[in-house]
C-alpha positions as CSV (number, residue, x, y, z in Angstrom):
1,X,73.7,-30.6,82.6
2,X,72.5,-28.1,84.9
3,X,69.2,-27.9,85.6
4,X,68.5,-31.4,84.1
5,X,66.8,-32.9,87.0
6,X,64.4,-29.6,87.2
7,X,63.9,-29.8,83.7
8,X,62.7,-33.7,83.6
9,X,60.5,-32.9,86.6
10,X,58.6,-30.1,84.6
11,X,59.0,-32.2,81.3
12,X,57.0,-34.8,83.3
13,X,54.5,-32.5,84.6
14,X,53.7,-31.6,81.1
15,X,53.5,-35.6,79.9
16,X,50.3,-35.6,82.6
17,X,48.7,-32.8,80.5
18,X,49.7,-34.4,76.9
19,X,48.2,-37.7,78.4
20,X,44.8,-35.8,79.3
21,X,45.2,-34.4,75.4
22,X,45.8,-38.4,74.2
23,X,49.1,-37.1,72.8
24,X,51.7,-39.1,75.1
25,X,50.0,-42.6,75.0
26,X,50.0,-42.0,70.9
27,X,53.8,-41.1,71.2
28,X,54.0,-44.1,73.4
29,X,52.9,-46.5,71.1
30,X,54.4,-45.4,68.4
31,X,57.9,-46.2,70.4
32,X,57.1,-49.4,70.8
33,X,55.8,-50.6,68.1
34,X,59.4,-49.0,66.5
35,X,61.3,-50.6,69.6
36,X,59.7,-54.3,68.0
37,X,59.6,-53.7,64.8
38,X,63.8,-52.8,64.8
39,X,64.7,-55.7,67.7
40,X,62.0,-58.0,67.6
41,X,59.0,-58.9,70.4
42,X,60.8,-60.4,73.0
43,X,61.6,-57.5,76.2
44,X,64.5,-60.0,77.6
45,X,66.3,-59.5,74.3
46,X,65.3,-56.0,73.3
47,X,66.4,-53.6,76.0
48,X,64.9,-50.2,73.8
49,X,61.8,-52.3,74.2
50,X,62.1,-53.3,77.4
51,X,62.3,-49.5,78.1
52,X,59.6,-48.3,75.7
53,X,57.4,-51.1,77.1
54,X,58.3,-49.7,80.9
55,X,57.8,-45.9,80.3
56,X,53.9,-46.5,78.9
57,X,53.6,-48.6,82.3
58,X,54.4,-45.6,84.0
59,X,52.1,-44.0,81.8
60,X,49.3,-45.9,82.8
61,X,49.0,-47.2,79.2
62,X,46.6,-50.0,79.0
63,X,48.6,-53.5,78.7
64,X,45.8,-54.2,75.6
65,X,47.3,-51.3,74.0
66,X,51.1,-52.3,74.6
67,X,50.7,-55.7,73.2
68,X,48.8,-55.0,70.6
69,X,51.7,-52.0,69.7
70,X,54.4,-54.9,70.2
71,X,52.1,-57.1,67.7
72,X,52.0,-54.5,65.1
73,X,55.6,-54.0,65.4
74,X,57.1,-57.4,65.4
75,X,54.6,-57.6,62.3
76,X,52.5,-60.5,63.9
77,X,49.5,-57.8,62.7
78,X,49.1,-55.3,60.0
79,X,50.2,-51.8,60.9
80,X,52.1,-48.6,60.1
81,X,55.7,-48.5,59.5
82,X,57.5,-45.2,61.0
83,X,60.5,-44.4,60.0
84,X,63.3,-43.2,62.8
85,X,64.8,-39.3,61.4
86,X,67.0,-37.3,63.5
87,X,66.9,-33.6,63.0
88,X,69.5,-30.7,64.1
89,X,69.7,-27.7,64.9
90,X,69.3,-24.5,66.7
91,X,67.4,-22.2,69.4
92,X,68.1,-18.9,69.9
93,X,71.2,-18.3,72.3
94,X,73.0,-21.0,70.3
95,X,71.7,-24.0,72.1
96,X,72.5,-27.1,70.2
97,X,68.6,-29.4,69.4
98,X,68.9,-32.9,68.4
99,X,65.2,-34.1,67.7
100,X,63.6,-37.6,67.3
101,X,60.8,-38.6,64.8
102,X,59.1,-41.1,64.4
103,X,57.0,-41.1,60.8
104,X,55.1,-42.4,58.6
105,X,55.5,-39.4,56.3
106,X,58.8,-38.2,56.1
107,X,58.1,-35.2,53.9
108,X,55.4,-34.3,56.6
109,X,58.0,-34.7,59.3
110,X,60.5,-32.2,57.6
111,X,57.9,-29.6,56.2
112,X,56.4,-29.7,60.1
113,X,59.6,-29.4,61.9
114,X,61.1,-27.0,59.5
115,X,58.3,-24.5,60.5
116,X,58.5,-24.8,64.2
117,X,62.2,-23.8,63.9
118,X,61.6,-21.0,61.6
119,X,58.3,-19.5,63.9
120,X,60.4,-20.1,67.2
121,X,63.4,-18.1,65.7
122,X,65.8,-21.5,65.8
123,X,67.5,-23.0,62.5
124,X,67.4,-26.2,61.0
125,X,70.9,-27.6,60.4
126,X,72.5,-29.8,58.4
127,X,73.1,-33.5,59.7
128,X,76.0,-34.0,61.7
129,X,75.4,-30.1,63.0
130,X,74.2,-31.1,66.3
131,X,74.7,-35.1,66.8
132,X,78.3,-35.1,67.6
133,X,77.5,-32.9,70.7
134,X,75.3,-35.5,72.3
135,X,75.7,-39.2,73.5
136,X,72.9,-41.9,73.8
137,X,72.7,-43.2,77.6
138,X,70.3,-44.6,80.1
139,X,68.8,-42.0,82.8
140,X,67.5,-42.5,85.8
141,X,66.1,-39.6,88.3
142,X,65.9,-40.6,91.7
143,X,65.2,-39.4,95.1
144,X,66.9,-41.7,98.7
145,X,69.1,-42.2,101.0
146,X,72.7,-41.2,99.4
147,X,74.0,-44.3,100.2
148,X,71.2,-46.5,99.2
149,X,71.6,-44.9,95.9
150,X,74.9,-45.5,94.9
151,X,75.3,-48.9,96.2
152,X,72.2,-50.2,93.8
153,X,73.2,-48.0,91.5
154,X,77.1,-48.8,90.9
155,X,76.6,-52.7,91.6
156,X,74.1,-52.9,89.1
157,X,76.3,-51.2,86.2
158,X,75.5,-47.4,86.5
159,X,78.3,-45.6,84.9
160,X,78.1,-42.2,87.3
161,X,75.4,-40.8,90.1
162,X,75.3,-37.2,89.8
163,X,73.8,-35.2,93.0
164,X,71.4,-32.9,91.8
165,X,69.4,-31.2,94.4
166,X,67.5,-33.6,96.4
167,X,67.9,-35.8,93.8
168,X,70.2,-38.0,91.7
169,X,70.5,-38.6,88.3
170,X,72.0,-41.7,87.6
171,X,73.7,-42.7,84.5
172,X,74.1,-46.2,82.4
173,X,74.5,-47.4,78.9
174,X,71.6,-47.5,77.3
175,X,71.2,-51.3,77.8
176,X,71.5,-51.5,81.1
177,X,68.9,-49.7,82.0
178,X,66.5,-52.1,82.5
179,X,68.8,-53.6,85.4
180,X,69.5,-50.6,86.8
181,X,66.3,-49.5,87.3
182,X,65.4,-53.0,88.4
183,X,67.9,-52.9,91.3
184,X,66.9,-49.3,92.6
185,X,63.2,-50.2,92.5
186,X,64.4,-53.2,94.8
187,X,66.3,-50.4,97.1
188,X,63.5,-49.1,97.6
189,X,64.3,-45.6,96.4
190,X,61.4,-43.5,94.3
191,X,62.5,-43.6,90.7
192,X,61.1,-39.8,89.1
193,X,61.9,-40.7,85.9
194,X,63.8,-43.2,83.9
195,X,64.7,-43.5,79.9
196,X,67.2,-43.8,77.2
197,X,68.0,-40.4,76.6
198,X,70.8,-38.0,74.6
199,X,72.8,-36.2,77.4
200,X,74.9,-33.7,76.0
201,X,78.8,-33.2,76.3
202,X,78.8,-30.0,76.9
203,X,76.5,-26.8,77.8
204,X,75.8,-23.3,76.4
205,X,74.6,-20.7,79.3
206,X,71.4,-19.4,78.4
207,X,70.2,-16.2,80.1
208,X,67.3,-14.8,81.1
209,X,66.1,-12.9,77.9
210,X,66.8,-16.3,76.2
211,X,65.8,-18.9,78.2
212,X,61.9,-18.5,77.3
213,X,62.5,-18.5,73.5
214,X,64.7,-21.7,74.2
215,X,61.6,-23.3,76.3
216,X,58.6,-22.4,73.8
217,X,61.2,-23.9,70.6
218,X,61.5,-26.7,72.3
219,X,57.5,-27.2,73.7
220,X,56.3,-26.3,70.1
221,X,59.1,-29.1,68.5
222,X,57.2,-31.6,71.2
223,X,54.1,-30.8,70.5
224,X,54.1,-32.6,67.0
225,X,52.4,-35.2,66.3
226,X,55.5,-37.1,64.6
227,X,58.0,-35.5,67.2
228,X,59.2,-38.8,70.0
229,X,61.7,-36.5,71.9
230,X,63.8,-33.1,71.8
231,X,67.2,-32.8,73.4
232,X,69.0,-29.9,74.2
233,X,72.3,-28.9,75.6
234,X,71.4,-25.7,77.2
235,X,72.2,-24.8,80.9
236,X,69.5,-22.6,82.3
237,X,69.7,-21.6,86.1
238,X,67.4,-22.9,88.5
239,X,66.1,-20.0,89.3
240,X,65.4,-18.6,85.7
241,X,63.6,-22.1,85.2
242,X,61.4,-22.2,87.5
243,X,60.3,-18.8,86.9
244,X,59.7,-19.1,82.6
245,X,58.8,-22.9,82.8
């Protein structure tokens, strides 16, 4: 997706902020004690946990905080149950949103999310809208030496490196991210950013008089409490980005 690198760099810019706000380390934690609570406690043999376990990390999340989130999961303690919902829909300009919840009130969820799309000028579709357009794989943004890169990246199972900038993204099935972020931490290379995301299969352009309607539909959506991630399939240029972000 064009732009994607750009737009995980400012995305992570804004997780510093939601950290000061004690927003991201509550969205954290609520990922992992999902992650156990669907696959168990054990990181070797639950690679969403392994990953949910690894992005608080870089979160500085206190390791008291993840294991006690991995022991109300796995249900070795008492705590809340969320409930995974996937909402669909639209922004203004036509660009495709597939958003992740995480809940403990589902009618809370819908009511919420329902009014962000309607204030922000998007739609709320119907399942199955959105969902086809998007596929779930690991993602990796990275900065190094070109070959460096793709020789971790390839011989540790990475589908596809994509140059982007002075970057690359790299690309794996979900479950192998874990390893493939193992072996370019052992390259060497800096690792920006790395998850299980949705990457879209394909793009809508989005133009200038769009692009911030697009951005403040998709901050609002974030901003919710019960709201884990938002993906979007829009192509934005670079330069438009930088200016509205």
């Amino acid at each position: 997706m064009s732009g994607h690198s750009k737009w995980a760099n400012i995305k992570h810019r804004k997780g510093r902020q939601d950290a000061r706000r004690g927003k991201l380390f509550a969205k954290l934690i609520r990922a992992i004690e999902a992650a156990a609570r669907e696959g168990g406690s054990d990181l070797t043999g639950n690679s969403m946990l392994a990953t949910a376990v690894q992005k608080a990390k870089d979160a500085s999340v206190p390791k008291d905080n993840i294991e006690r989130a991995i022991a109300r999961g796995s249900g070795d303690v008492d705590g809340v149950r969320y409930e995974e919902i996937w909402y669909e829909g639209y922004a203004p300009g036509g660009v495709a949103l597939y958003v992740l919840v995480l809940t403990d009130n589902r009618n809370r969820a819908t009511s919420d999310v329902r009014a962000v799309f309607t204030r922000q000028g998007g739609s709320l579709g119907e399942p199955g809208s959105v969902a086809y357009l998007f596929e779930q794989k690991g993602y990796v943004l990275v900065e190094g030496d070109e070959d460096t890169v793709m020789m971790a990246a390839l011989e540790s199972g990475a589908e596809d490196v994509r140059p982007s900038e002075n970057q690359w993204e790299v690309i794996s099935a979900p479950g192998d991210l874990p390893a493939v972020r193992a072996a370019l931490e052992a390259a060497q290379v800096t690792i920006e950013s790395a998850e299980v995301t949705q990457l879209p299969s394909t793009t809508v352009p989005v133009d200038v008089t769009n692009a911030p309607k697009v951005l403040r539909l998709v901050d609002a959506l974030e901003d919710l409490d019960d709201v884990q991630s938002v993906y979007a399939n829009f192509d934005i240029p670079d330069e438009i980005l930088s200016e509205v972000s």
